[in-house]
C-alpha positions in Angstrom: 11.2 34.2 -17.3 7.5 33.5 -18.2 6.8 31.2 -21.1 4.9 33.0 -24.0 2.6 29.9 -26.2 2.1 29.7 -29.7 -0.6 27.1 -29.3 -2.7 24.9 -27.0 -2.6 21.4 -27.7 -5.2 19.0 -26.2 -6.0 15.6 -25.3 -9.3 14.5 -26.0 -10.3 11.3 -24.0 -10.3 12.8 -20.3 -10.2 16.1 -21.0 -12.7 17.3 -23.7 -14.4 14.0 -24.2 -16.1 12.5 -20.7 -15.2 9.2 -22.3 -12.8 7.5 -19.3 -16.5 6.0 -17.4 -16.7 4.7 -21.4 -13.9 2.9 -21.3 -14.4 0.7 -18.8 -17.5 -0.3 -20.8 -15.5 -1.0 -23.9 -13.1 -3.0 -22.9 -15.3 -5.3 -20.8 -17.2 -6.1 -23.8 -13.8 -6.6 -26.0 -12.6 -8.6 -22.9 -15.3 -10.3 -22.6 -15.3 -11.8 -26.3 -12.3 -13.4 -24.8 -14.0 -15.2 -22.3 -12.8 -12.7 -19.4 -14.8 -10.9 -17.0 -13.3 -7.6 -16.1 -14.9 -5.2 -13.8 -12.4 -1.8 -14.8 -9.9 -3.3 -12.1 -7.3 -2.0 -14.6 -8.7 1.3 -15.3 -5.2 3.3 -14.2 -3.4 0.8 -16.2 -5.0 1.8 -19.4 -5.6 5.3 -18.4 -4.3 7.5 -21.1 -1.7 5.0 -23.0 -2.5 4.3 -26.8 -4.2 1.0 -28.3 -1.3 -0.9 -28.6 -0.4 -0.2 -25.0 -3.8 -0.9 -23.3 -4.1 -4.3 -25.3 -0.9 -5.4 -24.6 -1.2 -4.8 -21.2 -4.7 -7.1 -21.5 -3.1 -9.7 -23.6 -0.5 -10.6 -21.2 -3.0 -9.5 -17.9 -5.5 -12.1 -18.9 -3.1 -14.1 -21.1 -5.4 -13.8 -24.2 -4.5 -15.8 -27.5 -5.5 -13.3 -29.8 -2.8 -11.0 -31.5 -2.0 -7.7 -30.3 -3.4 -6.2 -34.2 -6.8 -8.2 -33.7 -7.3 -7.1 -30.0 -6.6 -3.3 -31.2 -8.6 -3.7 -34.5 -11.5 -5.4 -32.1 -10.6 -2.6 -29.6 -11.2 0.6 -32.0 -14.6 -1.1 -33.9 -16.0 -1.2 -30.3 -14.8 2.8 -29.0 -15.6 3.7 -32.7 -19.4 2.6 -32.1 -19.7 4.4 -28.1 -17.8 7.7 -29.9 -20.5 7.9 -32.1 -23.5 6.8 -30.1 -22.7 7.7 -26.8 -19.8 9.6 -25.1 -20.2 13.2 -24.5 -18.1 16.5 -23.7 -17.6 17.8 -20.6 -19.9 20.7 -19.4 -17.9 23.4 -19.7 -15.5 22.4 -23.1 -17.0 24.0 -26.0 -17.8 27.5 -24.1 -13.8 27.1 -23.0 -12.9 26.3 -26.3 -15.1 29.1 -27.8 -13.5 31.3 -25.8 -9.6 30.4 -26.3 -10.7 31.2 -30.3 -11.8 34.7 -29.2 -8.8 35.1 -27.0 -7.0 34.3 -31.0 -5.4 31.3 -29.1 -4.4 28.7 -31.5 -5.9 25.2 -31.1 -5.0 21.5 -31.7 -5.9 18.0 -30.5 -3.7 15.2 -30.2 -5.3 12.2 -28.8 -4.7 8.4 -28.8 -7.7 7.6 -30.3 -8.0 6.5 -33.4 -9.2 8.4 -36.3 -12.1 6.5 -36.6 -13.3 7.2 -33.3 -11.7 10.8 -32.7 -13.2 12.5 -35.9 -17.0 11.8 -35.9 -16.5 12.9 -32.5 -15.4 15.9 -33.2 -18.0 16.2 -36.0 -20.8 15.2 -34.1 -19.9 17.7 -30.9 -19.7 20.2 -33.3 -15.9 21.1 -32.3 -14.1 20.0 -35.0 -14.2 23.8 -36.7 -12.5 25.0 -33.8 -8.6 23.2 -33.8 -6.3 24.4 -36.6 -4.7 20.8 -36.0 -6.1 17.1 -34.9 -3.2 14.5 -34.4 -4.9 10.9 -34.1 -3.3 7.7 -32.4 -3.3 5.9 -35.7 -0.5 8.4 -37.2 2.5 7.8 -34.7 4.0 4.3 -34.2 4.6 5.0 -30.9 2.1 5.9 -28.3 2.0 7.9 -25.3 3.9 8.4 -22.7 6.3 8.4 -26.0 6.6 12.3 -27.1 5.7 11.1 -30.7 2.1 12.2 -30.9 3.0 15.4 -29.4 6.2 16.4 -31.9 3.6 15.7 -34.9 1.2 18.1 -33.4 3.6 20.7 -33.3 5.4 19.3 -36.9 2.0 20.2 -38.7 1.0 23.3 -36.9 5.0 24.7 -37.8 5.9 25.8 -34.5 8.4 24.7 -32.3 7.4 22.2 -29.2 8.7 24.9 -26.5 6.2 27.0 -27.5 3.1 24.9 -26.8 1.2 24.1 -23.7 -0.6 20.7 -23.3 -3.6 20.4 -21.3 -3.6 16.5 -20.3 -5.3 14.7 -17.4 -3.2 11.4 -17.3 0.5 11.1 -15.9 1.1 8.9 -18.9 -0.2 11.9 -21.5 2.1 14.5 -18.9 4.9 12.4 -19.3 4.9 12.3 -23.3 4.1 16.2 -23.4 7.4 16.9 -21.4 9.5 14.3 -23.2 8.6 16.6 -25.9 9.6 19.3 -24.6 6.3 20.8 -23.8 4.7 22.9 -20.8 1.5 21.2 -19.2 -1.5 21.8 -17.3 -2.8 19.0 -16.0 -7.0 18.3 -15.4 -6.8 15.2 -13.1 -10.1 13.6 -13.2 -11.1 12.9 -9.3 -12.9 10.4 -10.0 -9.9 7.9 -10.7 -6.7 10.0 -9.5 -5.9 11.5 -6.6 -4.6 15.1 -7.9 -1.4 15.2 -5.3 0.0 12.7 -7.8 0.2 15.5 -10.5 1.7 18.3 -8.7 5.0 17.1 -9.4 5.0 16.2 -12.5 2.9 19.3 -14.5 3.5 22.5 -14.6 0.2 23.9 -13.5 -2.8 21.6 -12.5 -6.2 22.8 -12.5 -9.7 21.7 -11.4 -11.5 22.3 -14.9 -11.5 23.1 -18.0 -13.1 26.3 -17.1 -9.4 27.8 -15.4 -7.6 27.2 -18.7 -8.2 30.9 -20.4 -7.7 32.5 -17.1 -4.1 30.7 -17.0 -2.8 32.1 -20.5 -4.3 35.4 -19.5 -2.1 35.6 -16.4 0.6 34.0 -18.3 0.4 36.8 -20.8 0.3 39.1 -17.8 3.7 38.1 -16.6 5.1 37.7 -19.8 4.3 41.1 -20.8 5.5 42.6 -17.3 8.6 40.8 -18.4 8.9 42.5 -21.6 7.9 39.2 -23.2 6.5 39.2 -26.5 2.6 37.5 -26.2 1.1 34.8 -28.0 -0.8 37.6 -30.9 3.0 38.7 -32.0 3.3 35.2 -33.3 -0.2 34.8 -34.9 0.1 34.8 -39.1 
């Protein structure tokens, strides 16, 4: 049986936002008001985890005296700044985007970032319009791979966590979208994974944003060959 979705949640840092060369850049500057020189050596560490997660993992990497709330307070003034100023999207997310609204595909973000960071973002990329639904890092107490950020998603959108598909591009971000229960596609970012790694873990991995409506189109396919009822039965 082929799954039918009521929504399609994504991550932003990785995914919609070409932030991951970014972050290298922000936390050698918040390492490096610790005295530490760090060269991104840690990248797939960090990759896709929340604050709390990534500092930890710095704290006791580099044992730094700072507490873990000043290194994530530190942390989110610096992403907030290169959020605003600098990262981008990728090429071909807002024509994607645009075009899962006219397929009447329901839309929602859930990202680690913090609101401070995720929202003028949005704003400034001129997405924001275009997601019933934005789940920040700052609203769970728990990050990913924890399922947390991914059951509030689909909490405040009222639909049931079977029903969505996640598009992620981090194993940590797979892993919290199927301890909730979720489907995923997976968008592994080549230059810092090797894709193989995904294949058993998601449920569908793809080379771009681009594939993504062509997916739920042959996933209605198959559900309606199937007698299924598609996503549009479900819409309000």
């Amino acid at each position: 049986m082929f799954p039918t979705f009521h929504a399609v949640i994504f991550d932003l840092d990785g995914v919609l936002a070409d932030s991951e060369p970014w972050w290298n850049q922000i936390d050698v500057k918040l390492l490096a008001e610790h005295g530490v020189s760090y060269r991104g050596e840690y990248h797939r560490n960090v990759l896709g985890v929340s604050y709390r997660i990534a500092v930890e993992f710095y704290k006791n990497a580099f044992h730094i005296c700072a507490s873990i709330e000043e290194l994530m307070r530190r942390r989110a003034e610096i992403a907030t700044d290169f959020f605003a100023n600098r990262v981008g999207l990728f090429p071909s997310a807002k024509t994607t985007l645009e075009e899962l609204v006219e397929m009447k595909v329901p839309l929602a973000i859930a990202t680690s970032s913090v609101s401070a960071s995720a929202h003028p973002f949005l704003d400034r990329t001129g997405i924001r319009s275009l997601f019933d639904v934005v789940v920040t890092g700052d609203e769970v107490q728990r990050g990913k791979p924890h399922p947390d950020i991914y059951l509030r998603t689909a909490k405040k959108r009222g639909i049931s966590p079977e029903t969505c598909l996640v598009i992620e591009d981090a194993l940590t971000g797979v892993a919290a979208a199927k301890a909730a229960n979720m489907r995923v596609a997976a968008i592994p970012d080549r230059r810092f994974v090797d894709p193989r790694e995904y294949e058993k873990e998601a449920d569908y991995v793809l080379g771009s944003l681009s594939e993504i409506p062509g997916l739920i189109r042959c996933i209605w396919a198959a559900a309606s060959e199937e007698h299924i009822p598609s996503i549009e039965n479900f819409l309000p």
